[in-house]
C-alpha positions, 0 to 999 in steps of 0.5 A: 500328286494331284489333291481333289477339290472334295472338301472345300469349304467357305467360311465367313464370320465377324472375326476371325473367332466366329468364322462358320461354315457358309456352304460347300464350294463347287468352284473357286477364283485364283486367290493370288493373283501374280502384280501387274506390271510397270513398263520401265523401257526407255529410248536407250532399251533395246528390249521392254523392261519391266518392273512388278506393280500392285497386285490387282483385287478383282471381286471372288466368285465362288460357286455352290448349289442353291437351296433356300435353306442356304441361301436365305441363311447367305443372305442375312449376312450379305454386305457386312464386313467380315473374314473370310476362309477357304479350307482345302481338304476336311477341316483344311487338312489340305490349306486354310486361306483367310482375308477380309471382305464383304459378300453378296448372294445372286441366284444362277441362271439355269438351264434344262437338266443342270442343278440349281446354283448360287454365287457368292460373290466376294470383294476383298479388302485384304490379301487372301493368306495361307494361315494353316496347314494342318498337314504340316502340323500332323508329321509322324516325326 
């Protein structure tokens, strides 16, 4: 069965208590990403091996509409490190990723007859990791 991407949500705060609502997300990055790998083929190989590596940490880009409301509130905060949250669903019924990070607001180029966006742009210093699943938690049994 297919989830919809209605819902979701960022949230940022000092510690993980303090986590509030940044904005509504109209789109989001691969949060885990698969290792890089390591050739491990030698002269004797008939076929490539290889073994996995680190898994890479590329800077998040999450999408959302621009108001000046939100993004002066977004831009009070960029460059200090922080939590971050990703809930899926309301109130993350559908999943709640967090990991550490730091952030910073650019405004969306525009175009004619497109809304007006914003990037939140996240460069993570820890893993994103699932911390709930409340739909796990709400079984009738």
């Amino acid at each position: 069965m297919a989830v919809s991407t209605i819902g979701t949500v960022l949230k940022f705060g000092t510690s993980t208590d303090s986590l509030t609502k940044l904005t509504r997300i109209k789109s989001y990055p691969d949060l885990l990403g698969a290792p890089d790998t390591i050739e491990v083929t030698d002269l004797e190989d008939e076929q490539q091996t290889f073994v996995p590596g680190v898994r890479s940490s590329d800077n998040m880009e999450f999408t959302a509409n621009y108001t000046l409301e939100e993004y002066t509130a977004l831009a009070a905060n960029e460059g200090t490190d922080g939590y971050f949250q990703v809930e899926f669903g309301e109130d993350g019924k559908d999943g709640i990723f967090r990991w550490k990070g730091v952030y910073y607001v650019t405004i969306n180029a525009g175009d004619v007859n497109a809304a007006r966006e914003m990037t939140i742009v996240v460069t993570p210093s820890s893993k994103p990791e699932l911390v709930s699943s409340s739909s796990s938690s709400d079984s009738d049994g």
